[in-house]
N, C-alpha and C positions, 0 to 999 in steps of 0.2 A: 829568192822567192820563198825557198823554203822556208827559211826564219822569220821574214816577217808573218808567214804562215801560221808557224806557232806560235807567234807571238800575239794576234790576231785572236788566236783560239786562246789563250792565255786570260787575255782583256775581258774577252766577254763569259768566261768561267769566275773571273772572280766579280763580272756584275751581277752574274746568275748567284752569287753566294751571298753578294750585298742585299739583293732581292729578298731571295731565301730566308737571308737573317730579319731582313725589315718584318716581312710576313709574320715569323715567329715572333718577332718580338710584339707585332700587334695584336697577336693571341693571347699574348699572355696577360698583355693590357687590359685584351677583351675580357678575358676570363677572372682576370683580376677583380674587375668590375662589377662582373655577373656575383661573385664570391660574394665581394662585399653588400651589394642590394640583398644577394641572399639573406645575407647575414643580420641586414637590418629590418627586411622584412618579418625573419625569427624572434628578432627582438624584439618588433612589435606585436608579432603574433604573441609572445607570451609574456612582454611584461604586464605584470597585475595590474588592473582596473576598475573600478568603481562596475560590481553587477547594475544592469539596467531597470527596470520593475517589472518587465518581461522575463527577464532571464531569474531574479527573484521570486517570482511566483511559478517559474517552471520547476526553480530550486523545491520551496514547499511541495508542490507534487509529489516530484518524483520519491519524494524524501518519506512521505505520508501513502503514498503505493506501495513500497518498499515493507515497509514494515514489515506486515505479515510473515514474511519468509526471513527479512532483515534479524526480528523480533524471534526470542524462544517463545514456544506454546504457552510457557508461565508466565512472557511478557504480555502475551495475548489477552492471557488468563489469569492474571495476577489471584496468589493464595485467599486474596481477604478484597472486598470490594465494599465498600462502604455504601450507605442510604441511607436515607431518610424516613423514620417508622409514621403512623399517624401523629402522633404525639409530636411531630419534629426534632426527635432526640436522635441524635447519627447511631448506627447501629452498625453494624457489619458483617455482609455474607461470607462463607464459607467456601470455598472451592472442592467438591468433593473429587472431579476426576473429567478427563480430558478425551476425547473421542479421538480415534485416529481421523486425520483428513479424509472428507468423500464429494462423491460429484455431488453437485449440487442440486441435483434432481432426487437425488436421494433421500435428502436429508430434509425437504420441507413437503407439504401435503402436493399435489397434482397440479391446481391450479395456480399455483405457487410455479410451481418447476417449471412449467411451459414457460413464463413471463422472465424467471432468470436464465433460462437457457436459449431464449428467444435476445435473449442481450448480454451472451457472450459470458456467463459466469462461469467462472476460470476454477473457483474452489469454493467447499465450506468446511468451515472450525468450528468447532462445537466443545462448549463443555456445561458443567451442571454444578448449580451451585445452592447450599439452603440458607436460610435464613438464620439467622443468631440465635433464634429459641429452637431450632432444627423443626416446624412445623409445617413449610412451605419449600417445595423442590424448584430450582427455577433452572432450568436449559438455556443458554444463550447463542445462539448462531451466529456465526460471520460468516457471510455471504460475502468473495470479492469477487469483484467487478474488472472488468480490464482498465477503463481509468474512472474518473467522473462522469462523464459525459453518459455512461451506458449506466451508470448508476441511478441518475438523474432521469433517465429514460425509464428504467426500472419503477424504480419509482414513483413516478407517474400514473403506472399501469397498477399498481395492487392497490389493492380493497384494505377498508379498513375493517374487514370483517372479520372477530376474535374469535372466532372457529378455526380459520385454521394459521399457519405460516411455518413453521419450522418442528421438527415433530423430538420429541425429548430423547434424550439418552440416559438411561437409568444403566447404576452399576452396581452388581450381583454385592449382596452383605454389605450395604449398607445402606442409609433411611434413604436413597432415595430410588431401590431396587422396586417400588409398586408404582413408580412414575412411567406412567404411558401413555397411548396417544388418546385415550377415554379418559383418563385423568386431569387433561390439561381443561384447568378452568377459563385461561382469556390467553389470548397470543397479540403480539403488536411487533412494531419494526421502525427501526428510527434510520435516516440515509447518515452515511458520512465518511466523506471523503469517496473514495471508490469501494465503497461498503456498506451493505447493509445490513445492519445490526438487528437480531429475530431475539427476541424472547417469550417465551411461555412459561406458565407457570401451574401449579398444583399442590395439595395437599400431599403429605409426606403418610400419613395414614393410607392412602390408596384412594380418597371418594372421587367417584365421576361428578364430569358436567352433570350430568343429569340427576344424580343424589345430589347437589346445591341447592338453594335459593338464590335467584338472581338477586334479592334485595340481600342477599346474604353476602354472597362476592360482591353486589355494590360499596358493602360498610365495611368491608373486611379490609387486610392492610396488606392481602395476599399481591395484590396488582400492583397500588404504587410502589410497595418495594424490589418485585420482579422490572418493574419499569426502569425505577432507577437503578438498577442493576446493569440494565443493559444499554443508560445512556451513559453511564461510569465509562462500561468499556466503548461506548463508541467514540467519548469525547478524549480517552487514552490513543484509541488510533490515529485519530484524525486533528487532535492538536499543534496547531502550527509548530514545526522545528524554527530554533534559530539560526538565521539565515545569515551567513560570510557577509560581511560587507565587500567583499572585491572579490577576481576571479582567482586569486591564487590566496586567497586564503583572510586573514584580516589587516593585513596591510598593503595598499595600492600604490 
């Protein structure tokens, strides 16, 4: 009795181990499995792709929001800026000097401020630049915006009225140290990309708005070149990048 006992006990230990083993071994199948799906799931998640024209025009974005902080201040603010005089002979501004960053309520007149901080404006860049014969002081604003969207909202909302927009930065010993906010003869602002682009402009001698002639700033060549000035830099910011053809780079 007794041996067949252990023997008994014997049989069904090593079906308990056949079991055992079976179990294990479908584990490892299992997991074998799960591995390789993993595996090719990863591959599909990164092999390169043809981008979509969603995902290309998010590229552009993000790429053209960046800047600003992406870009040095001299990128911003390139030395030398080119325009267009009356004559249409190209000409080229002067960069005199660079304002530290400030909030944006700061930097342009009142009615201004509410309308950019009423739509989320993140920062403004400022700097001042004369004209080729050094007789016109021109200040250019970067106004950014958090993306497009609040730019375009922006605006919407401002006036095209050349009294006021973004107020100048004059810098101590040199021509453009009597540029002030009585000095500024016309202000304008161009949108682009999530930015909007301020410039004003004035006479490097010191004369108020109100010592001009308005048929005088009409004929003068003080506005379109402050103009073009400041659509130089907007069409620098907001220029389409060239966009990857695929997601990992330029070949899919």
């Amino acid at each position: 009795m007794k041996e067949r006992a252990e023997q008994a006990a014997l049989q069904q230990g090593v079906r308990y181990r056949r079991i055992f083993l079976a179990l294990v071994g479908t584990i490892v199948v299992m997991s074998a499995v799960l591995v390789l799906l993993g595996t090719v799931g990863l591959l599909n998640e990164t092999r390169s792709r043809p981008l979509t024209a969603a995902e290309q025009n998010q590229y552009k974005q993000e790429e053209i929001a960046r800047r600003w902080q992406a870009w040095p201040a001299t990128g911003v603010f390139p030395q030398e800026v080119k325009y267009m005089g009356l004559d249409k002979a190209q000409q080229y501004a002067r960069r005199v000097g660079i304002a530290p960053e400030t909030e944006c309520g700061k930097a342009v007149d009142a009615s201004v401020a509410g309308i950019l901080d009423d739509r989320g404006c993140v920062t403004m860049l400022r700097a001042t630049y004369v004209d080729q014969t050094a007789t016109f002081v021109i200040t250019v604003g970067v106004a950014v915006l958090k993306d497009e969207e609040a730019r375009v909202a922006a605006t919407e909302q401002l006036t095209q009225d050349d009294r006021v927009g973004v107020l100048p930065v004059a810098f101590p010993g040199t021509v453009t140290e009597r540029f002030g906010v009585d000095q500024r003869q016309r202000t304008g602002w161009v949108g682009a990309g999530p930015y909007v682009v301020f410039s004003t402009a004035g006479y490097a001698d010191g004369r108020t708005r109100a010592a001009v002639a308005p048929e005088e700033i009409l004929h003068s060549e003080l506005w379109p070149a402050a103009k073009s000035i400041g659509n130089q830099i907007a069409y620098f910011l907001a220029d389409p990048p060239k966009v990857p053809p695929c997601t990992q780079g330029n070949v899919c």
